[in-house]
N, C-alpha and C positions, 0 to 999 in steps of 0.2 A: 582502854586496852585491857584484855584478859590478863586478870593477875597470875593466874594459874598459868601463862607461856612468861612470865619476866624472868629473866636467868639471874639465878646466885651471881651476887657481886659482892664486894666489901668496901664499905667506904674508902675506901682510896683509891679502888677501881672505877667508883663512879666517880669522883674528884678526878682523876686523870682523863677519863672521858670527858665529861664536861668541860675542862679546859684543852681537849683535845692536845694531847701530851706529845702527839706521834708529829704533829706540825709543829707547836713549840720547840721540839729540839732542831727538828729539820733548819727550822727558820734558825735559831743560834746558829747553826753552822754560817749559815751565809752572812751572819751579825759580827762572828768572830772573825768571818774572813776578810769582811770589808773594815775592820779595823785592826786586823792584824799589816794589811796590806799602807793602810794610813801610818802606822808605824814606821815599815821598813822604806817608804817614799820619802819621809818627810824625818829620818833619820831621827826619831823620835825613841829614844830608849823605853823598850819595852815592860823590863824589869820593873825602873821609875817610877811606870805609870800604872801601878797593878791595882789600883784605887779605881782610876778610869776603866780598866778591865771590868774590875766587880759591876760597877756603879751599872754601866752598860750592855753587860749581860744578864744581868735582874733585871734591870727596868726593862729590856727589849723582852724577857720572857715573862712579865707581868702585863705588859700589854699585848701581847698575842693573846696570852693567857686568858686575860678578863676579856678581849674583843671578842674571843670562843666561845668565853660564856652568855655573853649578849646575845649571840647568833644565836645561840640552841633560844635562848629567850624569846629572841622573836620567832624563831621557826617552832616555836611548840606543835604549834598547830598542824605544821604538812609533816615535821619526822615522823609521826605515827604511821602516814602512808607510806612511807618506804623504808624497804630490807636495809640500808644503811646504816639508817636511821632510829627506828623502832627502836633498841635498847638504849638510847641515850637516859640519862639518868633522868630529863623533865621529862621522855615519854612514860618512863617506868612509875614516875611519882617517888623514885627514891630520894629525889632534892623537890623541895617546893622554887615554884618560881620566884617567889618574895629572896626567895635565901641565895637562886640565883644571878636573880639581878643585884641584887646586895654584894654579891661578890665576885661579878663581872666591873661593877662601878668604883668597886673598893682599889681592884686590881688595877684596872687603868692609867686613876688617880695616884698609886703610889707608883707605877711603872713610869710615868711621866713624869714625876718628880724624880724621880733617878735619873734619868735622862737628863734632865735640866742640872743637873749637878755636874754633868762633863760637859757640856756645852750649850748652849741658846738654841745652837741651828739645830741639834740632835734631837733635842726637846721637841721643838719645833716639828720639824718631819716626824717622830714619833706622835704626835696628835694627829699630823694630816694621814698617818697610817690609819689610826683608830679610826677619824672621822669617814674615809675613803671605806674601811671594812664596815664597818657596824652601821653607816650612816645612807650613801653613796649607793653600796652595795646591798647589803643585807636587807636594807629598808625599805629600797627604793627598785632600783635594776632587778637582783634575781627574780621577782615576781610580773615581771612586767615588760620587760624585752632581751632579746635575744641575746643581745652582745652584752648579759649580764656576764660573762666569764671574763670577758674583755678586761670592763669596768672593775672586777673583781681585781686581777693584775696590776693594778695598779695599787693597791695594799699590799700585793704580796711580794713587790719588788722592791718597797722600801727597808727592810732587813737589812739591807750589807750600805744602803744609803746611811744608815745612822749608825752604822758601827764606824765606817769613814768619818763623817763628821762629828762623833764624839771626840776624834784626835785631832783633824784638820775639819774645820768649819769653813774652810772654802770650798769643798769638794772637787777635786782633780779630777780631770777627764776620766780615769780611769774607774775613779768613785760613780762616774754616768754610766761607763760601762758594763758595772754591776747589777745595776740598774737594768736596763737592757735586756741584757740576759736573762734575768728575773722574769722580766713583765713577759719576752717575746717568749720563753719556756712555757709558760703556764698554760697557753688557749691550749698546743697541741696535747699537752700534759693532759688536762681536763678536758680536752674533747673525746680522750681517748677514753676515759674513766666514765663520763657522761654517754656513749656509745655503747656500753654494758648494761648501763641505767637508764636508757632510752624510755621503755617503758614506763618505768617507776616514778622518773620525773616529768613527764606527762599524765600518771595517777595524779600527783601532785600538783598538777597544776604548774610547775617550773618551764620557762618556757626556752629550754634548753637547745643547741643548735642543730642538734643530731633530731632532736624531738620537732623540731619547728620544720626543719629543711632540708631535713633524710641524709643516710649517711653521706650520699654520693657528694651534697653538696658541704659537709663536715668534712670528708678526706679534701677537697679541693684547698678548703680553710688551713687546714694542718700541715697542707706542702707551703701554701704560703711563709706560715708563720714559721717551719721551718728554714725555707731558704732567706729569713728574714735574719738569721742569725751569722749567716758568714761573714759579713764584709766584718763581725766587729772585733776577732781580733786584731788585724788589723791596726786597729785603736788601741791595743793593748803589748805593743810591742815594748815597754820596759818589761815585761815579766819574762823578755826573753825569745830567741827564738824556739826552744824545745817547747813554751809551753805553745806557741805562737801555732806547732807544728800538730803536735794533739789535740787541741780545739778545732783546729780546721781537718784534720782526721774524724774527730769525732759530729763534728758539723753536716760535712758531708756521706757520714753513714747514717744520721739520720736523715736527713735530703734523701738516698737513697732508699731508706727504708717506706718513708712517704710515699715516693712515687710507686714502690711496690703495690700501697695498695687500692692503685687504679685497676688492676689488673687481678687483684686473688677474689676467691669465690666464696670466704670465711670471711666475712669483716668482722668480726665479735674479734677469732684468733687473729687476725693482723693486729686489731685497736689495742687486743691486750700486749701483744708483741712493742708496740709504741710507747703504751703505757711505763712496761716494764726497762726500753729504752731511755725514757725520759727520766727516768729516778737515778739508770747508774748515770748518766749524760751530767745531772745536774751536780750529784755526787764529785764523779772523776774531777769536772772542770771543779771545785772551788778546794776541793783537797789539794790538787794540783798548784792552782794560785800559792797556796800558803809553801807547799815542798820547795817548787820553783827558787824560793827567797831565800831557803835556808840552808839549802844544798849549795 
């Protein structure tokens, strides 16, 4: 890469890059809500447990954390090719690969150990995150077939699974529920993001759904996985019927939003329109969970 285009950064800007900062916090929302919500089910005093608190919000952002940085490790090689990509700190050579696998491995190893201090199962499913992102995913699927996004999902649904079983290691229905929502959020989430990047990840070699199968056959994927999400509050009716009522409000204006774009002549601005839906979508529903309990 041309040194004369790397942007002024300061190490803690590329530290935050490389551990990909904007997903670590994301992902604690959904870590504090599936064990905020394990609390209030399982009448388990909050206060009490402010040790189990700590313990499982490190360890859940040490292993995103270091899974981020495995990723940029293995993908050295294609971030170069795309606008996304290109400043990450291995493109730039601001961190050497030795220093980032050192401390993608470092981070892992002690975010799992944190886990394992509030419970087995928590622990447990924290590995099979790692193993599913860095291993699964990153290694094996993104480069090689389509329904790498899919496959992806299922890393990125485990979050609010180990913040529940850090309190309750049985996981209750509603701990699956979370679940759920996670995994079936993401394709349209990332089909929508990947529809902008069409091109790029086709530069790349990524063999992405919009890039493989065109958009027409992408929006059909994203109504699915849309309308895949109503029946589940349903399954979620201790949290009430008000929250009962704005999930399935906000369920079906993205269903409608979907279907919209069979019919517009911009799919760039629909997919962004989607995009920018699925972030407050994901947002309202887990802030809500937590209000619901407290009010």
């Amino acid at each position: 890469m041309d040194k004369t285009n790397v942007p002024e950064t300061t190490a803690m800007k590329d530290f935050m890059a490389l551990i990909k900062i904007g997903i670590v916090n994301s992902n604690l929302i959904t870590v504090f809500t599936g064990m905020w919500l394990a609390f209030v089910m399982n009448d388990v005093p909050f206060l009490a447990n402010l040790d189990t608190m700590f313990f499982t919000l490190l360890g859940s952002a040490f292993i995103i954390a270091g899974s981020a940085s495995l990723n940029n490790y293995i993908d050295r090689d294609i971030d170069p090719l795309m606008e996304r990509t290109k400043s990450r700190p291995t493109v730039t050579g601001k961190i050497s690969y030795s220093k980032v696998l050192i401390l993608g491995l470092a981070l892992v190893i002690m975010g799992s150990a944190l886990l394992f201090l509030t419970t087995f199962t928590a622990g447990v499913i924290g590995i099979i995150g790692i193993l599913s992102y860095v291993v699964i995913y990153s290694m094996w699927s993104k480069r090689r077939h389509v329904s790498n996004t899919v496959v992806g999902s299922l890393s990125g649904a485990v979050p609010p699974l180990i913040g529940w079983a850090a309190v309750d290691p049985t996981l209750d229905v509603l701990a699956w529920m979370l679940f759920l929502i996670m995994f079936i959020w993401q394709p349209p989430h990332f089909y929508a993001l990947a529809m902008k990047r069409s091109e790029e990840y086709g530069k790349a070699g990524i063999p992405m759904l919009p890039t493989v199968k065109g958009f027409a056959v992408t929006k059909r994927h994203m109504f699915v996985w849309t309308l895949l999400l109503l029946p589940l509050p349903f399954f979620m009716m201790d949290l009430g019927l008000a929250f009962f009522t704005l999930a399935t409000i906000l369920n079906i204006g993205w269903i409608a939003l979907a279907i919209t774009g069979f019919k517009v002549k911009d799919d760039l601005k629909w997919a962004k329109r989607m995009f920018v839906y699925s972030l407050q979508y994901l947002t309202i529903m887990f802030v809500a969970m937590v209000i619901v309990t407290v009010i």
